[in-house]
MIVEX-422411 format. One record per atom (N, C-alpha, C): y, z, x; atom name. Coordinates in pm, 1 decimal, padded with zeros to 6 digits. Example, Ala and Ser with C-alpha at 12.3 -4.5 7.8 and 13.67 -1.06 7.14 Angstrom:
BEGIN
     north        up      east  vexlum
  -00569.0   00780.0   01319.0       N
  -00450.0   00780.0   01230.0      CA
  -00330.0   00780.0   01320.0       C
  -00225.0   00708.0   01285.0       N
  -00106.0   00714.0   01367.0      CA
   00003.0   00787.0   01290.0       C
//
This chain:
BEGIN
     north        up      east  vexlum
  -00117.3   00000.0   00082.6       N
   00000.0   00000.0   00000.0      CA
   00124.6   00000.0   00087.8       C
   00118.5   00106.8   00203.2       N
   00256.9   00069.1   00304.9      CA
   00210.8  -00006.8   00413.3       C
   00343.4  -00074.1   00413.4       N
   00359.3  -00168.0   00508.1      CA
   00251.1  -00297.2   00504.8       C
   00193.9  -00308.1   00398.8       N
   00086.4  -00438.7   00367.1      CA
   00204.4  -00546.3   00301.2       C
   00126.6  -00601.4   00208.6       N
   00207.3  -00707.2   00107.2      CA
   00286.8  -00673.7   00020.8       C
   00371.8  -00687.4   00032.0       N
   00473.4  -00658.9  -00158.4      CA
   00357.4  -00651.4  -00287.6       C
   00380.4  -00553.3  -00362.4       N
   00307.0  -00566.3  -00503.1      CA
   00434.4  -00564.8  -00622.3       C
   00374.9  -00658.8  -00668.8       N
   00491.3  -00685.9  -00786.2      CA
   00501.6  -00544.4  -00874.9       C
   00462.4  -00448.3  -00835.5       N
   00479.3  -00337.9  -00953.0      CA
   00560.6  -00261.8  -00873.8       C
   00501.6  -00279.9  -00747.6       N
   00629.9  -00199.5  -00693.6      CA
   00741.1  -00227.6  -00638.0       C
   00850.5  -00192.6  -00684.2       N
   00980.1  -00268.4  -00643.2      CA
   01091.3  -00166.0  -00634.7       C
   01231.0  -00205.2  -00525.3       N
   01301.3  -00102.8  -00525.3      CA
   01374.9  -00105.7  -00662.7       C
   01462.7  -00008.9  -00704.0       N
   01557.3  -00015.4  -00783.9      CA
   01700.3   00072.9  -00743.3       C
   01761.2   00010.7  -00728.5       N
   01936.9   00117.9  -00723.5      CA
   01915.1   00203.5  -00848.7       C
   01951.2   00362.6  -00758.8       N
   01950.1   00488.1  -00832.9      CA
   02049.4   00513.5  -00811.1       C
   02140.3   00522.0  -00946.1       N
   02300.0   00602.5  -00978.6      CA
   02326.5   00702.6  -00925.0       C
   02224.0   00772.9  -00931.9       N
   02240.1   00934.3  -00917.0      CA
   02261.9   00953.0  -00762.7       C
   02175.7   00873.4  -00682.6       N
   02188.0   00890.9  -00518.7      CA
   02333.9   00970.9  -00468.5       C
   02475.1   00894.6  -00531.0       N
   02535.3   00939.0  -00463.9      CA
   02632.1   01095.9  -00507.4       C
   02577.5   01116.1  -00613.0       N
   02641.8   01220.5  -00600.4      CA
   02511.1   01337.2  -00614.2       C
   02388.3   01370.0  -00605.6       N
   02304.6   01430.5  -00514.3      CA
   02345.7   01470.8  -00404.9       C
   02310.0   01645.7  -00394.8       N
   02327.2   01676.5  -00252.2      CA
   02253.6   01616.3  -00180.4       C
   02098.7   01621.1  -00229.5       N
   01975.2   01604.8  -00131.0      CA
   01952.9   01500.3  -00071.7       C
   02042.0   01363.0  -00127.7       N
   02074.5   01194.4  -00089.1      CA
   02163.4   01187.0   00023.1       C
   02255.8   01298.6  -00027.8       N
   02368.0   01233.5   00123.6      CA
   02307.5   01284.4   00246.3       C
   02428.2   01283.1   00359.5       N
   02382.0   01324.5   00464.6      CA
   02321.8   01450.3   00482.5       C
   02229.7   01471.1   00572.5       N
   02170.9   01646.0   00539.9      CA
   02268.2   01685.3   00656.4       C
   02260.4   01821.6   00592.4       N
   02333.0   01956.6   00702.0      CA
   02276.3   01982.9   00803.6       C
   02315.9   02029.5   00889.1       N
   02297.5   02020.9   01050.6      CA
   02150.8   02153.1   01009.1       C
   02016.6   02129.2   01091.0       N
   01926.6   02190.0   01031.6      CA
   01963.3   02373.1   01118.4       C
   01894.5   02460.9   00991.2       N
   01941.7   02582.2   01025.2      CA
   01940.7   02627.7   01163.5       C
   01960.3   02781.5   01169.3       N
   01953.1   02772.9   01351.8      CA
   01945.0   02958.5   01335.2       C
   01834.4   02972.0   01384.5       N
   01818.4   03156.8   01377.7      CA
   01844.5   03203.6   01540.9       C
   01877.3   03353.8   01546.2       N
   01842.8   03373.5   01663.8      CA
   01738.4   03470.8   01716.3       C
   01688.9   03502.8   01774.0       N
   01509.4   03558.6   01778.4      CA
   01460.1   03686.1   01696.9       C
   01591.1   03754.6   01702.3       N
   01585.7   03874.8   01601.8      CA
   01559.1   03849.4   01436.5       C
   01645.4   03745.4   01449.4       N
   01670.1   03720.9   01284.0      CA
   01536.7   03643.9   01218.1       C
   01472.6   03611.4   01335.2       N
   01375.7   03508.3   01302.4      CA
   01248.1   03582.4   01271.8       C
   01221.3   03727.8   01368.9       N
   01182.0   03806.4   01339.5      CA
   01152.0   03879.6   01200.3       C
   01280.0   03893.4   01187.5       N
   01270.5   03976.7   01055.7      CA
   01276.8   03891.6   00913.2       C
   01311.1   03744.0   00939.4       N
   01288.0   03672.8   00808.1      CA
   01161.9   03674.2   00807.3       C
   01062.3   03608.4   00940.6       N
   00903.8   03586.9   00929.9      CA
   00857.1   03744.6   00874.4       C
   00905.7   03814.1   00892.7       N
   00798.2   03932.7   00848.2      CA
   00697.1   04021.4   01030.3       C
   00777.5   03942.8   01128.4       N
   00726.1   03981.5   01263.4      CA
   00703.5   04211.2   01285.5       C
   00890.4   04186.1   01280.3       N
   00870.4   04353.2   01320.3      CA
   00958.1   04330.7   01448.8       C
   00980.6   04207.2   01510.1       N
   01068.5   04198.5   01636.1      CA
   01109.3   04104.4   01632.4       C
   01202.8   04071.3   01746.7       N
   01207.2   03906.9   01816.4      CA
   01126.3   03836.7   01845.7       C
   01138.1   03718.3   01778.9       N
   01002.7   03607.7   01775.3      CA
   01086.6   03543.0   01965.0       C
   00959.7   03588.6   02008.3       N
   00971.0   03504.5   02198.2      CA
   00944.2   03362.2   02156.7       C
   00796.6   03301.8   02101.6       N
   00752.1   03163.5   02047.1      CA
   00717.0   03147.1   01937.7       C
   00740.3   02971.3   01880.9       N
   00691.4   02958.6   01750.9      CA
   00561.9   02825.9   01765.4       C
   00483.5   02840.2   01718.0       N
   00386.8   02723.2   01737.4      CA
   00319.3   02655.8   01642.6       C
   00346.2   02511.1   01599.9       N
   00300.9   02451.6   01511.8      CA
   00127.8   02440.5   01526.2       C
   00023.7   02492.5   01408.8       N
  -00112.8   02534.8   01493.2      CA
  -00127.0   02389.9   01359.4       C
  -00136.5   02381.7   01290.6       N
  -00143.2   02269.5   01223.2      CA
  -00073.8   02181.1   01158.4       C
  -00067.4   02013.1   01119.5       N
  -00004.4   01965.6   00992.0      CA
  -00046.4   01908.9   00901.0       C
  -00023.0   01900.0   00828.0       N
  -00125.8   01755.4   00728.3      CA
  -00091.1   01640.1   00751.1       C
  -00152.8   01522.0   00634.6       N
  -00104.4   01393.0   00696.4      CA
   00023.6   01368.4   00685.9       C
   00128.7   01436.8   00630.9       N
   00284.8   01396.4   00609.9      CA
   00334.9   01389.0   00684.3       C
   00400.8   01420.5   00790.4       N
   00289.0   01550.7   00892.4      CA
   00408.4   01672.9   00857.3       C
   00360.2   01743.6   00747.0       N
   00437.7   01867.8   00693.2      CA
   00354.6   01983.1   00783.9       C
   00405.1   02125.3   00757.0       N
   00356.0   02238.1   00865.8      CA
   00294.0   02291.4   00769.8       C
   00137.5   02352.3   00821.4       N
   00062.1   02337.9   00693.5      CA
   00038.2   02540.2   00776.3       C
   00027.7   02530.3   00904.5       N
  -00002.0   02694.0   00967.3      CA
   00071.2   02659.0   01046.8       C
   00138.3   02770.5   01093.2       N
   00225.2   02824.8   01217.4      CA
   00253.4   02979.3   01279.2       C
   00211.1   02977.8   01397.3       N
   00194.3   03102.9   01426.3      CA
   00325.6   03182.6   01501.3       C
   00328.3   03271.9   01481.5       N
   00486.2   03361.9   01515.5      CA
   00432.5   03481.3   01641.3       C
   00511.5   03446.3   01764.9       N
   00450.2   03529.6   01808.8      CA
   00596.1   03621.0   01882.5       C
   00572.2   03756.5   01867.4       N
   00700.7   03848.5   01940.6      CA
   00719.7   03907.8   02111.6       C
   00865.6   03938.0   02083.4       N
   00892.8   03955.4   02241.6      CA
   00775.2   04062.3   02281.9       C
   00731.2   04124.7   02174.3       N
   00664.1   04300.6   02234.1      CA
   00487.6   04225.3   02220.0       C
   00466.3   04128.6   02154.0       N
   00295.6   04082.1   02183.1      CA
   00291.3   04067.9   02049.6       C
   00345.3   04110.5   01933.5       N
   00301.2   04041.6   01806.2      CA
   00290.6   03934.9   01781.5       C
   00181.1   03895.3   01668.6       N
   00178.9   03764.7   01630.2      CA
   00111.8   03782.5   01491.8       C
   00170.4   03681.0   01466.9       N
   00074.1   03650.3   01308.8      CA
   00117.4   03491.0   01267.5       C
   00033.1   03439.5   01195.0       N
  -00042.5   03332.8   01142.7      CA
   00030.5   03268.2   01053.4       C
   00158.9   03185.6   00969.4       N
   00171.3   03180.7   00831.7      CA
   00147.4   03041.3   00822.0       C
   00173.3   02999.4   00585.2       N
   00108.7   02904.1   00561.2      CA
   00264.9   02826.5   00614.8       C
   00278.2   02731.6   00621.6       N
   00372.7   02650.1   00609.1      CA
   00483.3   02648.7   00492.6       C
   00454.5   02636.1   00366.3       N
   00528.4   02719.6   00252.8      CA
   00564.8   02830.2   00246.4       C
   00530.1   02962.2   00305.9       N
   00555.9   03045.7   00362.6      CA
   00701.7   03096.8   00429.5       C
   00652.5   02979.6   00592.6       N
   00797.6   03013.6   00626.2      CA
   00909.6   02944.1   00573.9       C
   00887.9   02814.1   00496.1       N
   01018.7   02688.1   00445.1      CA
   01034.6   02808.0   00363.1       C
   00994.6   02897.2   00266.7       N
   01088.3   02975.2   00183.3      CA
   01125.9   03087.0   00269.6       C
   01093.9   03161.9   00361.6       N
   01124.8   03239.0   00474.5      CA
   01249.9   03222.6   00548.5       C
   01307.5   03106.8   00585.5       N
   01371.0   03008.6   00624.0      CA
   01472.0   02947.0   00571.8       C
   01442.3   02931.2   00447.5       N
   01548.6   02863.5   00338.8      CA
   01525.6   02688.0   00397.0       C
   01416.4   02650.1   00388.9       N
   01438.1   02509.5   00461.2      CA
   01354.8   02396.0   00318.1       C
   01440.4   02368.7   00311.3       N
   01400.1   02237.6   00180.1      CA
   01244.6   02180.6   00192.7       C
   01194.2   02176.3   00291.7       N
   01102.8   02099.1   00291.4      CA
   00981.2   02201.8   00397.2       C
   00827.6   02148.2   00398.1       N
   00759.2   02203.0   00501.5      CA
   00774.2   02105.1   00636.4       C
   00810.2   02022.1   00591.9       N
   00862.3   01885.7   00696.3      CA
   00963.6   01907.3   00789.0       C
   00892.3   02002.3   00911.4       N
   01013.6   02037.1   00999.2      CA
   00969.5   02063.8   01104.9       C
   01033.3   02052.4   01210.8       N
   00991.0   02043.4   01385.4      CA
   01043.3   02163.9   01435.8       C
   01018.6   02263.7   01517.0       N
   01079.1   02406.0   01597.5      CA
   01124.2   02346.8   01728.2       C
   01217.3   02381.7   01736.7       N
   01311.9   02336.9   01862.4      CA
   01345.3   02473.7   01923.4       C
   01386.2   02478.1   02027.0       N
   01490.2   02614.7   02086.0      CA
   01618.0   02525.6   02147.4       C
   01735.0   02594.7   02165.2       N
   01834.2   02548.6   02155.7      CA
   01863.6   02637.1   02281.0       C
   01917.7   02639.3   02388.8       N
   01923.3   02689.9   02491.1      CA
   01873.3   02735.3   02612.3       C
   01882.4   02817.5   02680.4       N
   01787.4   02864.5   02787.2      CA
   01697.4   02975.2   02735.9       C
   01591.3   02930.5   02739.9       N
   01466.9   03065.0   02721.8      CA
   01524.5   03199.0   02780.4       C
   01519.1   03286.3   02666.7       N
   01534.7   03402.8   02700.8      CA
   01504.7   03503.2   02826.5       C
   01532.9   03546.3   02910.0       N
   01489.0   03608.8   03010.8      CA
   01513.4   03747.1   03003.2       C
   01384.8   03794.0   03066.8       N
   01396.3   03920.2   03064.1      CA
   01425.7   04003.3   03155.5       C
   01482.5   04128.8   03188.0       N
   01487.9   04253.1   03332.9      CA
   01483.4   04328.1   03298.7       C
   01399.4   04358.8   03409.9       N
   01344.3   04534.5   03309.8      CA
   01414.8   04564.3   03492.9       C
   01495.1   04728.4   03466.0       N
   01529.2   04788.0   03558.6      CA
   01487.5   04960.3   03538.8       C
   01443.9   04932.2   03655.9       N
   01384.2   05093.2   03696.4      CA
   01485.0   05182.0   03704.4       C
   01446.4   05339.2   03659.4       N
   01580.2   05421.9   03658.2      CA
   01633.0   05443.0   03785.7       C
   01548.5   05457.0   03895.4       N
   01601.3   05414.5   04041.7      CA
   01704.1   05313.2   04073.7       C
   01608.6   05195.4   04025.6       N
   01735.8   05047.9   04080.1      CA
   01860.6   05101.8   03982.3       C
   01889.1   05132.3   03834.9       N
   02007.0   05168.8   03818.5      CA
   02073.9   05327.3   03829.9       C
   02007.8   05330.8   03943.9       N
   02124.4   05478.2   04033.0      CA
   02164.3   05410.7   04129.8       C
   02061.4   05300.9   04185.3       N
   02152.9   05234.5   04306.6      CA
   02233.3   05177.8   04231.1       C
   02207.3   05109.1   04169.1       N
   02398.7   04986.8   04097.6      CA
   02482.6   05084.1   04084.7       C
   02457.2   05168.7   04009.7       N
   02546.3   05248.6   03995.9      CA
   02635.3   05320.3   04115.8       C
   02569.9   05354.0   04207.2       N
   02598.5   05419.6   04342.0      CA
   02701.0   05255.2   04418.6       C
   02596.1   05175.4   04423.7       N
   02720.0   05075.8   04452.6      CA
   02831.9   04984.0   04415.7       C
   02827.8   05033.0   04254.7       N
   02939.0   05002.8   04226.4      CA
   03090.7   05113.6   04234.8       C
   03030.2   05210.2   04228.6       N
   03089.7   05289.6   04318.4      CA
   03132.0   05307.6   04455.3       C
   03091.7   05275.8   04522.5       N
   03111.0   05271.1   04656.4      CA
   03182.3   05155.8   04724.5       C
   03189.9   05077.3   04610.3       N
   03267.2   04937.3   04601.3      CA
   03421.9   05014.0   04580.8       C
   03387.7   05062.0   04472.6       N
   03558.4   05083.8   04406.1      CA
   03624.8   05200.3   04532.6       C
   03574.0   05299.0   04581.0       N
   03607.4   05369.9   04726.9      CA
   03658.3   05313.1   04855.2       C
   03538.6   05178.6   04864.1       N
   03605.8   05099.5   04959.6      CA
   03702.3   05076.5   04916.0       C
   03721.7   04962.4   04815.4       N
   03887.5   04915.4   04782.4      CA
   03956.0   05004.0   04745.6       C
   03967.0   05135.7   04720.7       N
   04067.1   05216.8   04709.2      CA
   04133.3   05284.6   04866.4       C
   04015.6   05258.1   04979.6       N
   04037.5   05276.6   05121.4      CA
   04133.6   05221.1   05175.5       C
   04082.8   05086.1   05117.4       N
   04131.8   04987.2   05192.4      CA
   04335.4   04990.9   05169.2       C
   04324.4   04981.2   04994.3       N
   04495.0   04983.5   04980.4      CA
   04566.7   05108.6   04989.3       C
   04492.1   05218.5   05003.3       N
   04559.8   05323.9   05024.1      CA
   04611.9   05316.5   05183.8       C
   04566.6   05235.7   05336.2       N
   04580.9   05207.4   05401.0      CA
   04709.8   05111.0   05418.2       C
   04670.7   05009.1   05321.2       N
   04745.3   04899.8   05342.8      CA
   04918.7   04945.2   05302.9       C
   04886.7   05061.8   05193.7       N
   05020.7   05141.1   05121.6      CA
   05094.2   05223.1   05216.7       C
   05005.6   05253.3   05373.5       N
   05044.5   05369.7   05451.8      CA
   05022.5   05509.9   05407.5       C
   04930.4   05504.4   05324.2       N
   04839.6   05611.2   05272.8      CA
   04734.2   05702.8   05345.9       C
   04703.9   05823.4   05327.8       N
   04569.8   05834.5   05381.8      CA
   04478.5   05815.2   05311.7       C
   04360.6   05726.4   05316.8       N
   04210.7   05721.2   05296.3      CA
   04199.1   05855.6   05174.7       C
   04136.3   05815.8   05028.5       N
   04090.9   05910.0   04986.4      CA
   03979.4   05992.6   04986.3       C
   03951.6   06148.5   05017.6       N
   03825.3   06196.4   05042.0      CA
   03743.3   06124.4   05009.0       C
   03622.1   06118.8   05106.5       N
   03512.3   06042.9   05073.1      CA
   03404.4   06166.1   05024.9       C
   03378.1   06138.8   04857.7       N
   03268.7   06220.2   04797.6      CA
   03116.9   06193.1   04869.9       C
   03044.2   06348.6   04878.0       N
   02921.5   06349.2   04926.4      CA
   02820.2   06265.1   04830.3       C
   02729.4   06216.5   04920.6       N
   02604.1   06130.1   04880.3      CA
   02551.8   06199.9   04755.1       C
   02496.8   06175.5   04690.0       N
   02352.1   06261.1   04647.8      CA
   02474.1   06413.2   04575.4       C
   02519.9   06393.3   04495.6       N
   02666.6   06515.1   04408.1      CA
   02552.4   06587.5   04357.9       C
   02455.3   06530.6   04357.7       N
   02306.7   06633.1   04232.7      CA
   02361.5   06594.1   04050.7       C
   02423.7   06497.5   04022.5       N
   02488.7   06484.6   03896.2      CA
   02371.1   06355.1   03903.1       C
   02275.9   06376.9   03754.6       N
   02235.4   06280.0   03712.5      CA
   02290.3   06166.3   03646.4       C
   02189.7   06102.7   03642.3       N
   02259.3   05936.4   03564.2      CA
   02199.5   05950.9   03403.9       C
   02290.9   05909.1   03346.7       N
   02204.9   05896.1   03211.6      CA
   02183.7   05743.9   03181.7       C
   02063.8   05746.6   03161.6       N
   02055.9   05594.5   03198.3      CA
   02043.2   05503.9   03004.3       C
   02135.1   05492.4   02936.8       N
   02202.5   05420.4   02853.9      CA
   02243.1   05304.3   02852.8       C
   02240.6   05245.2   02711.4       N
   02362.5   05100.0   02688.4      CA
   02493.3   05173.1   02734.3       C
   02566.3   05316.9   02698.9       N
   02685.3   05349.0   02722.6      CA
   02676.6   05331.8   02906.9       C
   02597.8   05363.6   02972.2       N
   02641.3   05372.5   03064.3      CA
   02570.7   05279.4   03195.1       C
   02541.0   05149.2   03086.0       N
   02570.1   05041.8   03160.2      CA
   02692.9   04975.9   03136.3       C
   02743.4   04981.5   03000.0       N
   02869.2   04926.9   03037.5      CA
   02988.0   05017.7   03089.1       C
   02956.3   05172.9   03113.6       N
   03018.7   05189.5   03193.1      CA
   03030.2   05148.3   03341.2       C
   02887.1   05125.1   03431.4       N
   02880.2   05055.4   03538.6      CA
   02938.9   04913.0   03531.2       C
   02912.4   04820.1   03430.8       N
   02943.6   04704.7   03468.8      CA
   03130.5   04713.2   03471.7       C
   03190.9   04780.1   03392.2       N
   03331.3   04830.0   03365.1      CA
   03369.4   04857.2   03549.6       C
   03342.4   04944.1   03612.4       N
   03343.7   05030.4   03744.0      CA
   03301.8   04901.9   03819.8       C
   03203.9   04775.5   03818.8       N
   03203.2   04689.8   03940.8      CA
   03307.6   04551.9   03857.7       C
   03346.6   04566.3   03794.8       N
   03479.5   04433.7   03709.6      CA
   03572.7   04490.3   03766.2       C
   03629.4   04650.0   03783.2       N
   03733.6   04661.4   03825.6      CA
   03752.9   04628.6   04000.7       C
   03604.1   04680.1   04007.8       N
   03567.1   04660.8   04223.2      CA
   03650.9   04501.6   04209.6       C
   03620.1   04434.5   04147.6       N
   03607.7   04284.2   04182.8      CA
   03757.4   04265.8   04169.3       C
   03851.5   04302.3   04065.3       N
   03954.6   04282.5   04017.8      CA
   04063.7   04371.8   04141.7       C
   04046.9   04456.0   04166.3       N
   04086.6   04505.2   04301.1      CA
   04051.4   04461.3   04421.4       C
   03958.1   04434.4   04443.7       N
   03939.6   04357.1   04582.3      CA
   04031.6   04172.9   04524.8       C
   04023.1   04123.7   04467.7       N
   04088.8   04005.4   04447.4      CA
   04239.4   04028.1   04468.9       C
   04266.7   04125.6   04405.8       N
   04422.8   04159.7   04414.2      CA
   04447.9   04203.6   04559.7       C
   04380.1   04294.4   04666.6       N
   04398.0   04253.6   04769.0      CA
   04386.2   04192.0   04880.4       C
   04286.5   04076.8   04829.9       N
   04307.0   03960.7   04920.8      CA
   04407.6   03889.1   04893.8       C
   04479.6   03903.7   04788.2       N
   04584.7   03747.7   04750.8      CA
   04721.4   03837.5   04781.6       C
   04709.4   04012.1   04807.6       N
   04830.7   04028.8   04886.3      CA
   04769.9   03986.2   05066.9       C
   04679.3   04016.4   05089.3       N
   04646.8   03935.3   05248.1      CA
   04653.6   03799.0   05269.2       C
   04679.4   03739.0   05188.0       N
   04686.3   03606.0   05189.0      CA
   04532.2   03511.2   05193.5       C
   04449.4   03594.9   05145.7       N
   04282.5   03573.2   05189.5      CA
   04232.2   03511.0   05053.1       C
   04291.8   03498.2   04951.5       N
   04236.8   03425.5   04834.3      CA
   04292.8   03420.2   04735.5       C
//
């Protein structure tokens, strides 16, 4: 029937309706989740890491697809499933990722006492340095090892990353009074 001979029964006809149909005109740019969200529409429990088309039929619509999470979950669904999961018109749809694969770092509470310690020790230097350059004396240099723990937090990583933005923002400011950058 496709792509053979014309059959006189079947023939096109101009449909009125085409143009003022949403589903005729151009389609909308197709949805776009981000791993969390994708998570919790599928029914995961986390961030979906991969999605994998495990079957299609002949349409080639998504008939199973498996969901698998950043932490090792996975589960199985039908294809109808996720298009209403999804909000996606059709089971007729391809999984793409749109960027750079997620990467992960895991940091030991050690490695962040060192960042921490050297982003500190950053901001000392450059406070050495212009208190010098001011005709200043050098400010006491605090002992190693104060015995003050780290609490190792979201708060107090962005307090570290805060403490090495300023290292950077001070050392820039005095190279471009040295004429060095």
């Amino acid at each position: 029937m496709w792509g053979g001979d014309p059959v006189p029964y079947l023939r096109s006809v101009p449909d009125p309706f085409d143009a003022v149909s949403p589903y005729h005109r151009a389609w909308p740019d197709p949805p776009t989740y981000g791993a969390a969200e994708l998570g919790r529409r599928l029914g995961l429990g986390q961030p979906v890491a991969r999605l994998v088309v495990l079957a299609r039929g002949d349409s080639p619509r998504v008939a199973r697809l498996r969901v698998m999470g950043v932490r090792g979950a996975s589960l199985e669904l039908a294809g109808d499933r996720v298009r209403t999961a999804l909000g996606l018109r059709s089971t007729w749809f391809t999984v793409s990722r749109r960027g750079p694969a997620p990467g992960r770092v895991r940091l030991t509470a050690a490695q962040l006492r060192i960042n921490q310690r050297i982003s500190q020790a950053a901001v000392r230097r450059v406070n050495a340095v212009r208190a010098r350059l001011d005709g200043r004396p050098a400010p006491a240099a605090r002992p190693a090892g104060s015995g003050r723990r780290v609490r190792l937090s979201a708060a107090q990583l962005r307090i570290n990353q805060r403490i090495s933005q300023a290292a950077v923002r001070r050392v820039n400011a005095v190279m471009r009074e040295l004429g060095l950058g």
